[in-house]
C-alpha positions as CSV (number, residue, x, y, z in Angstrom):
1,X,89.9,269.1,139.3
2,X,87.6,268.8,142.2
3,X,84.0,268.2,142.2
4,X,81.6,271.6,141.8
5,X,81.2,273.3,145.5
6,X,77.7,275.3,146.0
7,X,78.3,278.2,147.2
8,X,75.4,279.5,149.6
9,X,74.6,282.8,150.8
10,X,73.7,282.4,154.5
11,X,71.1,285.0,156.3
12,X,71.1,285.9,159.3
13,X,69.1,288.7,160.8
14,X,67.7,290.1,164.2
15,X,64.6,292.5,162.6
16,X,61.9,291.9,159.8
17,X,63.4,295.1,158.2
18,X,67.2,293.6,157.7
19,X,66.0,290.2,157.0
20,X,63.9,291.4,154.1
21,X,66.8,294.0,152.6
22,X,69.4,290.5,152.5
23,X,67.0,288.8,150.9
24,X,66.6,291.3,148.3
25,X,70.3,291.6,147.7
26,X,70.7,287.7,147.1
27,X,67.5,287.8,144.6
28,X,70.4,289.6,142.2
29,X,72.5,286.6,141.9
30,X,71.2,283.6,143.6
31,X,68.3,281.1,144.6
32,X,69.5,278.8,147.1
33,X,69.9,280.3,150.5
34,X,70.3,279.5,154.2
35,X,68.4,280.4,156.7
36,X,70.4,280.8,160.4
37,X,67.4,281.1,163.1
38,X,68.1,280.7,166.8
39,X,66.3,281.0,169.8
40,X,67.4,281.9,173.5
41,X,67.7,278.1,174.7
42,X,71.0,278.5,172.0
43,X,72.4,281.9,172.5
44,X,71.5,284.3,174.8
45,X,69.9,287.4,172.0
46,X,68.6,285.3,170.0
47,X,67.9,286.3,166.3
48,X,64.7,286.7,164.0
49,X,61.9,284.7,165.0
50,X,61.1,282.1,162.9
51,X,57.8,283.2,162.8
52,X,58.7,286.2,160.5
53,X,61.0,284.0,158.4
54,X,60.1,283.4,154.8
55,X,61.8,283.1,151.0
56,X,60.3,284.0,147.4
57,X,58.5,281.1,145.9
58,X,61.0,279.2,143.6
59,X,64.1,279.0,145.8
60,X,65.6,276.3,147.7
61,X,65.9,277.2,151.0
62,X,68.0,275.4,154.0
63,X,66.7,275.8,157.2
64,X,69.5,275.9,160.2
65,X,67.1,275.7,163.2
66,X,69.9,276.6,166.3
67,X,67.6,275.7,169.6
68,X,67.7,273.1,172.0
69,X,64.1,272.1,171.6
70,X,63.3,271.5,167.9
71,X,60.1,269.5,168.8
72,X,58.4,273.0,169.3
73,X,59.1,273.9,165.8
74,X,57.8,271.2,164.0
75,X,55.0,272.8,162.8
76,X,55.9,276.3,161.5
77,X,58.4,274.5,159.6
78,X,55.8,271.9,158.0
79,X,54.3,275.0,156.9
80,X,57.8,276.4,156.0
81,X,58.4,273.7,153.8
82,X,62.0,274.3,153.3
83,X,64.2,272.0,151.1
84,X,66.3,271.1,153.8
85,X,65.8,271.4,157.9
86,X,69.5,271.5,159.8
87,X,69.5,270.6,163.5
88,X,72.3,270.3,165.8
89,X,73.6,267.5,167.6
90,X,73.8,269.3,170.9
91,X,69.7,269.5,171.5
92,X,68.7,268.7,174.7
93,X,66.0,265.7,173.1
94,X,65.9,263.0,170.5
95,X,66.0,264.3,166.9
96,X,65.5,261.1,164.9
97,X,61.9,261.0,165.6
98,X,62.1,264.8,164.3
99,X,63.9,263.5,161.5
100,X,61.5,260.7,160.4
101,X,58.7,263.7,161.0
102,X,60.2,266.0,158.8
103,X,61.1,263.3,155.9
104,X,57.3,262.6,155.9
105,X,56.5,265.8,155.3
106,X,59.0,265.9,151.7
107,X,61.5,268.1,153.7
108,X,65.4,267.1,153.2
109,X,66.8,266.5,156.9
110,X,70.5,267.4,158.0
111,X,72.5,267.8,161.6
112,X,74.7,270.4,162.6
113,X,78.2,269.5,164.4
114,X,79.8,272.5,166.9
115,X,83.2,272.6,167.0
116,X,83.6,270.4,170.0
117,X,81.3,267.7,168.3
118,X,83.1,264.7,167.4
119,X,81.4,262.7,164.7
120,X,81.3,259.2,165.3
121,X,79.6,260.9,168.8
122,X,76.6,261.4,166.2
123,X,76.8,258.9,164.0
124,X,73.1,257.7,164.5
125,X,71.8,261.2,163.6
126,X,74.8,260.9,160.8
127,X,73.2,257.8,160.1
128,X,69.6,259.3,159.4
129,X,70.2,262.4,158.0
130,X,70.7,263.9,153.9
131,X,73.4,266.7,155.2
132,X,75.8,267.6,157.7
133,X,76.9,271.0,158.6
134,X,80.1,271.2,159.8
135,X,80.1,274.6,162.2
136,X,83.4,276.4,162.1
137,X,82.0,280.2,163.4
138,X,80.5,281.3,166.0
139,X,76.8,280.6,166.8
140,X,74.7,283.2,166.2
141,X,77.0,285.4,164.6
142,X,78.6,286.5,161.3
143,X,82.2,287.8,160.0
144,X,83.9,285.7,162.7
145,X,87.5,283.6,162.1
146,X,86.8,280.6,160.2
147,X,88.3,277.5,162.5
148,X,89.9,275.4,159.7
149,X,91.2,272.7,161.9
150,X,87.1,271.5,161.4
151,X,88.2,270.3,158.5
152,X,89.4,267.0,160.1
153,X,85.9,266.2,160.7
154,X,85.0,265.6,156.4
155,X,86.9,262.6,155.8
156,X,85.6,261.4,159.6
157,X,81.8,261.8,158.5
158,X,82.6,260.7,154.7
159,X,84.0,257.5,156.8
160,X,80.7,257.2,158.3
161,X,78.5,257.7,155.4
162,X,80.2,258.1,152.0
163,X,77.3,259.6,150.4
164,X,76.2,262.4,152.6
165,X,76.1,265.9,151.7
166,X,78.7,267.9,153.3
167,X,78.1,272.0,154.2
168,X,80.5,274.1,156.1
169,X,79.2,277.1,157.7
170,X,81.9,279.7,159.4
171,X,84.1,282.6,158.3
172,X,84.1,281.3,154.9
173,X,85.8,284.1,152.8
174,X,87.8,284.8,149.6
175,X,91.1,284.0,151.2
176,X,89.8,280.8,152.7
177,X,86.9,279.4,150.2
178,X,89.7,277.6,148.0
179,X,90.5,275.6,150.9
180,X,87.7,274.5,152.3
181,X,86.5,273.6,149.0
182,X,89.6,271.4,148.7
183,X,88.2,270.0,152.4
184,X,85.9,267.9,150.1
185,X,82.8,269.6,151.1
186,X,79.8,270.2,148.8
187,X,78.2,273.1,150.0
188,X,79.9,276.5,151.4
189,X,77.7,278.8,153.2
190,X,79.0,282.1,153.5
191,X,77.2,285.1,155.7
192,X,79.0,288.4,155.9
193,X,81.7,288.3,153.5
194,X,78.8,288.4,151.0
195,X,76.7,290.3,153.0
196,X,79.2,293.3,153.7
197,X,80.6,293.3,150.0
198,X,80.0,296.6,148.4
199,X,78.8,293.8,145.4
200,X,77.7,290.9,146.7
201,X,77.1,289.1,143.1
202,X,80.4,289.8,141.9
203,X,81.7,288.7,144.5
204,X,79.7,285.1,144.2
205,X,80.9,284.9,141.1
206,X,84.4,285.2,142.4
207,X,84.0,282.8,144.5
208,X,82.5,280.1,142.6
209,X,85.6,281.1,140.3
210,X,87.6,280.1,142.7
211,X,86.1,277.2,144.5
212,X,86.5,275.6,140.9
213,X,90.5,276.4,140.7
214,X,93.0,273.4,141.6
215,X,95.9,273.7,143.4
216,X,97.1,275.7,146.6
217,X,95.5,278.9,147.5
218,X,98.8,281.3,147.9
């Protein structure tokens, strides 16, 4: 049997009005959430401002901050105050006095690896952090492939710190969600497979069915 997976609905929206109607839809089956914000240093639309971004009170939210310049953002997300703040590796500064900022302020602190990203390339940040999100989609986007050959990169960052918490974020679906569970992650965000689903909490509870089944996915 392997060890319990959290599932994670992940949100990402481009107008108040859409980010508000997901948010609603999750409240039916869920409290734990992430939150995909990007600016135009990171892709070229960008998505929601974070300045619009916000949760009920109660739920445990993870931030995924997708910028090259995190340092500007440091406050809003003090006031944020979400359980866990994901930055990526690729930022164009240092994040581990970001890090040490954030941990001050009681947030939970994790780094985001691209799919070119080796880990041992960020094993200081590895080092520092409570999470790492492996990125198997494509930034800024959901309902793309899932690129399972990231899976590789959990026993590499397991090998660099045992006790880290492990997310995958990336075309996670029902055909794929038993496998990347088996990848030894702990926490599965999944964006439009939930999103799009005629019923999104059934289908949660599908998937944490079978994130819970051993063997092979057939």
């Amino acid at each position: 049997m392997i060890k319990n997976v959290a599932i994670v609905p992940a949100v990402l929206a481009n107008n108040k009005d859409d980010y508000r109607a997901q948010i609603e839809k999750i409240n039916t089956y869920t409290k734990r959430i992430q939150v995909d914000v990007a600016d135009k240093t990171f892709i070229p639309e960008g998505t929601l401002n974070i300045a619009n971004v916000w949760w009920p009170q109660g739920w445990e939210a993870d931030l995924h901050l997708m910028t090259a310049q995190p340092s500007l953002y440091m406050d809003v997300i003090s006031k944020l105050k979400p359980s866990l703040c994901i930055l990526h590796a690729e930022a164009g500064e240092d994040l581990l006095p970001l890090f040490a900022h954030l941990k001050q302020q009681g947030i939970k602190t994790g780094v985001a690896l691209l799919p070119q990203t080796y880990p041992g390339r960020a094993k200081p940040y590895i080092d520092a952090v409570d999470h790492v999100l492996v990125f198997a989609g494509r930034l800024g986007a959901q309902g793309g492939q899932a690129d399972l050959m990231q899976m590789e990169k959990v026993p590499l960052i397991r090998g660099l710190k045992s006790e880290v918490e492990i997310g995958w974020d990336g075309g996670a679906n029902m055909s794929n969600i038993r496998t990347i569970a088996h990848a030894g992650v702990d926490v599965i965000n999944v964006g439009a497979a939930l999103n799009q689903a005629p019923n999104p909490a059934e289908l949660y509870t599908e998937m944490v069915a079978e994130t819970d089944k051993s063997g092979v996915a057939l």
